[in-house]
FILOFI-221137 format. One record per residue (C-alpha): residue in three letters; y, x, z. Coordinates in steps of 0.25 Angstrom, whole numbers. Example, Ala and Ser with C-alpha at 12.3 -4.5 7.8 and 13.67 -1.06 7.14 Angstrom:
FILOFI-221137
   residu      py      px      pz
      ALA     -18      49      31
      SER      -4      55      29
This chain:
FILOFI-221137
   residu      py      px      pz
      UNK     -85     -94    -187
      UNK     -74     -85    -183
      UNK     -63     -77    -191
      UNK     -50     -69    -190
      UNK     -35     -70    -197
      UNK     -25     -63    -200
      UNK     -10     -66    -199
      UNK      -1     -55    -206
      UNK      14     -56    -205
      UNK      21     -45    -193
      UNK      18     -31    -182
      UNK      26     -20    -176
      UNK      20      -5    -181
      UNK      18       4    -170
      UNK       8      15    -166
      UNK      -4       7    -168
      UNK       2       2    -181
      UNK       0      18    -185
      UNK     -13      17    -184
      UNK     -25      12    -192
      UNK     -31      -2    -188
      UNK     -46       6    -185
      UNK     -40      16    -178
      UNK     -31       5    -169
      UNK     -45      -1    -167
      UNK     -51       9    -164
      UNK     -39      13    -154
      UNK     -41       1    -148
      UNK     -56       3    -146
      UNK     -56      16    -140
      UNK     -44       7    -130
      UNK     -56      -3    -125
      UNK     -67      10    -124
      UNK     -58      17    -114
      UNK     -53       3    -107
      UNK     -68       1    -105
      UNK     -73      14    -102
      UNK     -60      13     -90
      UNK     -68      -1     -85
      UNK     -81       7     -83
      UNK     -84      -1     -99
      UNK     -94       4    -109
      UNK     -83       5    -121
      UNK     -87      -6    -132
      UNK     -85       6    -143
      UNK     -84      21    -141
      UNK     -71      28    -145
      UNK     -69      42    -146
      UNK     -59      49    -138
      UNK     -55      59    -153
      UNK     -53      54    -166
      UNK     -48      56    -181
      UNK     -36      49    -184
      UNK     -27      52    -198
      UNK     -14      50    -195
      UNK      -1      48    -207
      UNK      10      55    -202
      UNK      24      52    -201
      UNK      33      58    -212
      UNK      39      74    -207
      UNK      27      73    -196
      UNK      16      82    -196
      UNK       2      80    -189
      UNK       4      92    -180
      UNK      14      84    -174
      UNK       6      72    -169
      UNK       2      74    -154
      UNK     -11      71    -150
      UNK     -19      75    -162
      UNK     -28      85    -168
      UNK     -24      88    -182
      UNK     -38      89    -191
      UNK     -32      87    -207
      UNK     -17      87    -213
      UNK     -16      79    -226
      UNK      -3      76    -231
      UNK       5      67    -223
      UNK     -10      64    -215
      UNK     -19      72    -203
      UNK     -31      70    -197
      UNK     -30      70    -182
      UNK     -39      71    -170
      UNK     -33      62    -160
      UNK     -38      57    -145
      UNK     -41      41    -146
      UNK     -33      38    -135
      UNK     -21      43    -142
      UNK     -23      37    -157
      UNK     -11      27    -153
      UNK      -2      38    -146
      UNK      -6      48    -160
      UNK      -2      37    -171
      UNK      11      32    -163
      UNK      14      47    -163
      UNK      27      49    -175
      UNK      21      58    -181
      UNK      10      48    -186
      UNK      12      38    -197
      UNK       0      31    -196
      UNK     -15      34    -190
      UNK     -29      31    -196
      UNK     -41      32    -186
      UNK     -55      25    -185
      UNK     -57      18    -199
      UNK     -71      18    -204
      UNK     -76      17    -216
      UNK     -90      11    -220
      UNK    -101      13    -229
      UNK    -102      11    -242
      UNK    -111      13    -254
      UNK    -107      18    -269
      UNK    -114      20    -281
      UNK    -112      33    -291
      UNK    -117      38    -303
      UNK    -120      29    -314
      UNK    -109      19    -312
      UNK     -99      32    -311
      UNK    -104      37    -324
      UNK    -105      49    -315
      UNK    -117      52    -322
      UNK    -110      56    -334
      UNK    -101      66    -328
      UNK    -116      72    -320
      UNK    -123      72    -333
      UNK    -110      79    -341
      UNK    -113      71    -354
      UNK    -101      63    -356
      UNK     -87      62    -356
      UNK     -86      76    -363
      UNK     -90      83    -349
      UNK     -93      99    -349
      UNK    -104      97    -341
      UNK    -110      91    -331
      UNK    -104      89    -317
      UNK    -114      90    -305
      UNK    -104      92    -293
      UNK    -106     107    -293
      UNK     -94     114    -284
      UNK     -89     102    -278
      UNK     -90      96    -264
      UNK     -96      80    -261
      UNK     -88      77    -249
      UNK     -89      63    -243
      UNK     -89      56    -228
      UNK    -103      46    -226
      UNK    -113      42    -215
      UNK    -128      46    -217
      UNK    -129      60    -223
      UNK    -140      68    -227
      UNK    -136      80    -231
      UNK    -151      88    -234
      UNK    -154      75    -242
      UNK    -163      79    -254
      UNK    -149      74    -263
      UNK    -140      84    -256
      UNK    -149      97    -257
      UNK    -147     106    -268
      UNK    -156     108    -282
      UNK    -167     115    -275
      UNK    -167     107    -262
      UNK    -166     116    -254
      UNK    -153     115    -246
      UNK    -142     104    -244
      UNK    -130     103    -253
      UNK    -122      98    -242
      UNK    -112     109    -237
      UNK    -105     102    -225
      UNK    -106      89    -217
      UNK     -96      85    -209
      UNK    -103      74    -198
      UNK     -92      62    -191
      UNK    -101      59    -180
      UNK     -98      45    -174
      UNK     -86      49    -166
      UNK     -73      46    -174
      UNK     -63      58    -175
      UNK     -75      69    -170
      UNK     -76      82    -179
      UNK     -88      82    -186
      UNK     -99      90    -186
      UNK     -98     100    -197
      UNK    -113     105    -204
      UNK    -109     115    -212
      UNK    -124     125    -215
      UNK    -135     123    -221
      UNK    -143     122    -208
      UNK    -134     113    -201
      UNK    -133     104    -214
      UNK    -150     104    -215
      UNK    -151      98    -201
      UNK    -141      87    -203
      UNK    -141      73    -208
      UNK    -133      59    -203
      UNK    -141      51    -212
      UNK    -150      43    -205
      UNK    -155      27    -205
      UNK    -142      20    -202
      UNK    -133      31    -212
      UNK    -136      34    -227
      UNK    -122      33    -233
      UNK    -119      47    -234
      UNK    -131      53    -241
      UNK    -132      43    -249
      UNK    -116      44    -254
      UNK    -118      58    -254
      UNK    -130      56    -265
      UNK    -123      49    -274
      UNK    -111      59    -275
      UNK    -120      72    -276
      UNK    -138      69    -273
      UNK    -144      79    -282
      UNK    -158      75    -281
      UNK    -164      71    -295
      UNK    -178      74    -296
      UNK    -192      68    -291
      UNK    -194      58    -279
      UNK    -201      45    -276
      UNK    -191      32    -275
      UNK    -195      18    -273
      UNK    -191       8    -281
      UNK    -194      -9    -282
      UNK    -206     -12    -292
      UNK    -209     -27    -293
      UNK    -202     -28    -279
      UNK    -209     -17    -272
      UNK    -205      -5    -270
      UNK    -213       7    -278
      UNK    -211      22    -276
      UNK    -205      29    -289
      UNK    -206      45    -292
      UNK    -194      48    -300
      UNK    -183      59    -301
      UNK    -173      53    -292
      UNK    -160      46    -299
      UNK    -153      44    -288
      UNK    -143      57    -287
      UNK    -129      59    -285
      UNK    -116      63    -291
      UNK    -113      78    -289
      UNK    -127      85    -286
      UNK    -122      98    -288
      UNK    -110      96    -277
      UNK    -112     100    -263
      UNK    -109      91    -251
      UNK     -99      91    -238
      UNK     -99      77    -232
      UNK     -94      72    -221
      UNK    -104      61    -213
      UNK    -101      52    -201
      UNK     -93      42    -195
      UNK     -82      36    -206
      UNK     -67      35    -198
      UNK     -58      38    -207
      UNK     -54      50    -200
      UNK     -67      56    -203
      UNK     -69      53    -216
      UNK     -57      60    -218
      UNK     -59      70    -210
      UNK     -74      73    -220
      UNK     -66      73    -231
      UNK     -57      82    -227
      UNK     -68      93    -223
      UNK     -75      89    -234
      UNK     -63      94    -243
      UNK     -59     106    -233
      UNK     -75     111    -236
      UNK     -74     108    -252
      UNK     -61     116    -254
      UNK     -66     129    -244
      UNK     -77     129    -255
      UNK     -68     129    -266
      UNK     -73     116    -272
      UNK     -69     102    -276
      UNK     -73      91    -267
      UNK     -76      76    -268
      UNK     -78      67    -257
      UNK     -83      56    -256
      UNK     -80      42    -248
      UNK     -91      30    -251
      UNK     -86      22    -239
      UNK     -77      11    -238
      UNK     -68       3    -226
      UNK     -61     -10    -228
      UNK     -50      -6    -215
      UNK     -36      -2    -220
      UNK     -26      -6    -232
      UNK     -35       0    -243
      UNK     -25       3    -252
      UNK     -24      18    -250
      UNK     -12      18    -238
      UNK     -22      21    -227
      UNK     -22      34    -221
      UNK     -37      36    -224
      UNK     -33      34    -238
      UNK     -21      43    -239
      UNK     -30      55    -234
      UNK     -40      53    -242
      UNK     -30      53    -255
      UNK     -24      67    -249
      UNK     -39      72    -247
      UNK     -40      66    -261
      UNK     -31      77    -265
      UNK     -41      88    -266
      UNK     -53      83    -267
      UNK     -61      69    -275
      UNK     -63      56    -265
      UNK     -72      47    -270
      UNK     -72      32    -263
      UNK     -81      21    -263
      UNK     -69      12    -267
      UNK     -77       1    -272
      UNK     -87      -4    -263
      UNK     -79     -12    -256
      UNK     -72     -17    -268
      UNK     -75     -31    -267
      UNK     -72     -32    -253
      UNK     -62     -42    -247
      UNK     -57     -30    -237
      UNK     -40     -34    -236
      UNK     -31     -45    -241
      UNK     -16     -40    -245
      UNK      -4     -50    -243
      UNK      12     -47    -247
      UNK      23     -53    -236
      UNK      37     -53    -241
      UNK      47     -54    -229
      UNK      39     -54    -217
      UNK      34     -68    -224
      UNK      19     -71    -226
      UNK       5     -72    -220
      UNK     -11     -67    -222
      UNK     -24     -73    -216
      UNK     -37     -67    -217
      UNK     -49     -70    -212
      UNK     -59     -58    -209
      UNK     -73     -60    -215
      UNK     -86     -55    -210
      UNK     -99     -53    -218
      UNK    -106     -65    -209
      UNK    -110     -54    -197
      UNK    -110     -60    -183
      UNK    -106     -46    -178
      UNK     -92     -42    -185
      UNK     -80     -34    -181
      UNK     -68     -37    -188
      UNK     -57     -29    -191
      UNK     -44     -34    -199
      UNK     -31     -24    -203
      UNK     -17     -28    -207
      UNK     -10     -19    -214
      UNK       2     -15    -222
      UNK      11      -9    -233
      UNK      24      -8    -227
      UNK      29      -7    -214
      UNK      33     -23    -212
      UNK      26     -28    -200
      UNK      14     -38    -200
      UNK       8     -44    -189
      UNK      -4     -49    -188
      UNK     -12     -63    -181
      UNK     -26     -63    -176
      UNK     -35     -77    -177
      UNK     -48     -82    -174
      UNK     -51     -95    -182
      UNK     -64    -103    -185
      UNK     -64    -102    -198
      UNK     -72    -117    -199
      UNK     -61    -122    -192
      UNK     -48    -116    -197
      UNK     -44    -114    -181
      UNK     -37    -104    -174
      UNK     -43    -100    -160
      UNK     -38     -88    -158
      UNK     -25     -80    -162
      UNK     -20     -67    -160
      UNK      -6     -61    -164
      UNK      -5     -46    -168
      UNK       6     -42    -159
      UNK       8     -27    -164
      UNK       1     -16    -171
      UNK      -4     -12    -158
      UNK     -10     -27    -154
      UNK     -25     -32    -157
      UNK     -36     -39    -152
      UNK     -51     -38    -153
      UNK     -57     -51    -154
      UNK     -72     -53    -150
      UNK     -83     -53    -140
      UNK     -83     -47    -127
      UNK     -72     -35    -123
      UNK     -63     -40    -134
      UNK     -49     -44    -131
      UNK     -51     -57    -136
      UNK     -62     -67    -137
      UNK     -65     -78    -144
      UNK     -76     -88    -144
      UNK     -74     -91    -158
      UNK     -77     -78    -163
      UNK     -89     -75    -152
      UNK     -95     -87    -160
      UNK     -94     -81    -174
      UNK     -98     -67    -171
      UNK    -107     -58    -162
      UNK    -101     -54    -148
      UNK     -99     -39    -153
      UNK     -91     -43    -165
      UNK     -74     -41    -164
      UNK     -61     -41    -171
      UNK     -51     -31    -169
      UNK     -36     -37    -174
      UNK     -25     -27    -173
């Protein structure tokens, strides 16, 4: 068995220190693609040459003044940019740029809605002293999902005859790529990213608006085998009466941002209020509402409802937070994996105020107690890759605990 700690106490804040730890590495990614593509390599990973970044700016600075960069959406003291790879570095270390977010990805997750809500109440319009019932009517579902259908029977309108969807903004898997706007009838009618591998979105976008109620044939368990009902389906959303603009694709933070930010450009050209919805979730960054992504949400929050899926990694052991006085005091941790031969491991020290930490790498056998390997984080623009064959470091300990593609970035 093999594992990796931490030890937190000192480090210097440069360029690299400005920007997030995905985007550093997935900087340092796109470094080894071009170094191999140069020894005539196939690159281990593809990198695109363009990409979203949101970058913070410095105070009396605005994102005009950056060079380098293609300015997409001012909010606040915030911009998303268009930016070449090779000059992430160069763009964050530029004065004008406080800090630079780039390449975190969320993941899937899964909610429930109605009854739990009480939703049902406010649907039905017989309790809490409502005037009436509240279906969704003149508002606008946004959210940013994998796996949409937007001709699903649960997104066509009362007579079935066409989709309530309006607009979809597709990601495809290139991060920081425009997306593909389908914004007819026609264009809508032909398209769908639901497929085998990817549900999520159509099933999200079902519980907050699926208007199908009436006959179909389900199969339930009788007796432990399965048996083929004929009922009025149950399973219908939130909003039925709303319309739909969603955003589907890749989830870099950049591009869910960049969806919701269309999402509320389209809701407020048609004179409507918008609600958008996020049912994913990401354990990398501090989590406790600092983070860039987080603070452009909150400005976007401004004009239109955010719903998060908050609580489905609630009982997660994600970060551990410790207090130093004085430059005194020290923190281990060990990463934990969920008993999968093949794992990537990626661990992030942040904090609060500008005092610097610094940070020690270790492989230990964890039977044992020992040491056999250890790395010091020089700097915020030092790290390692610890793994199998191409890493910088290699370790027989850790080829015998896991699979020869697993790896652990340490920056």
């Amino acid at each position: 068995m093999a594992g990796a700690s931490l030890l937190v106490t000192a480090s210097a804040q440069d360029a690299a220190g400005k920007v997030n730890f995905a985007g550093q590495v997935l900087f340092e990614q796109y470094q080894a693609s071009q170094q191999s593509r140069a020894q005539g390599l196939t690159p281990r990973k593809k990198v695109p040459e363009t990409m979203l970044a949101i970058v913070e700016l410095a105070d009396g600075y605005d994102a005009a003044q950056i060079e380098g960069v293609e300015v997409m959406d001012r909010r606040g003291d915030m911009a998303i940019v268009s930016l070449c790879t090779a000059d992430l570095m160069k763009v964050a270390g530029d004065k004008a740029v406080r800090r630079l977010s780039v390449g975190g990805r969320a993941r899937l997750a899964l909610d429930k809605a109605r009854t739990a809500s009480k939703a049902n109440r406010v649907m039905s319009g017989t309790s809490y002293s409502l005037p009436k019932n509240y279906n969704g009517s003149g508002v606008v579902l946004g959210m940013m999902d994998q796996g949409f259908d937007p001709n699903h029977i649960n997104f066509l309108n009362s007579d079935q005859t066409s989709s309530r969807v309006s607009r979809v903004w597709v990601y495809g898997n290139t991060e920081g790529a425009a997306p593909t706007v389908y914004d007819t009838p026609s264009a809508i009618a032909s398209l769908s990213t639901d497929n085998t591998q990817s549900t999520h979105a159509t099933h999200v976008a079902g519980i907050m608006g699926g208007a199908y109620n009436k006959g179909c044939d389900m199969v339930k368990s009788y007796n432990g085998q399965p048996m083929v009902v004929s009922a009025n389906n149950t399973y219908y959303g939130l909003a039925r009466g709303a319309e739909y603009a969603v955003g589907v694709g890749t989830l870099y933070d950049a591009n869910i941002m960049d969806a919701a930010q269309k999402v509320l450009g389209y809701a407020k050209s048609q004179g409507r209020p918008a609600v958008f919805n996020l049912s994913l979730g990401s354990v990398l960054g501090p989590h406790d509402g600092t983070d860039v992504v987080d603070r452009y949400l909150a400005e976007l929050g401004k004009d239109m409802i955010i719903v998060m899926a908050a609580g489905n990694d609630g009982m997660s052991d994600v970060s551990l937070r410790a207090d130093f006085s004085a430059g005194a005091g020290k923190v281990s941790t060990l990463p934990v994996t969920d008993g999968n031969t093949s794992w990537n491991g990626f661990v992030q020290v942040w904090s609060d105020t500008s005092d610097p930490v610094a940070v020690v790498f270790n492989i230990l056998n964890v039977k044992t107690g020992q040491v056999t390997y250890s790395y010091p984080i020089a700097s915020a623009q030092d790290g390692i890759t610890v793994g199998g064959s191409g890493t910088s470091v290699t370790s027989s300990l850790f080829a015998s605990a896991f699979s020869s593609d697993s790896y652990i970035v340490v920056e």
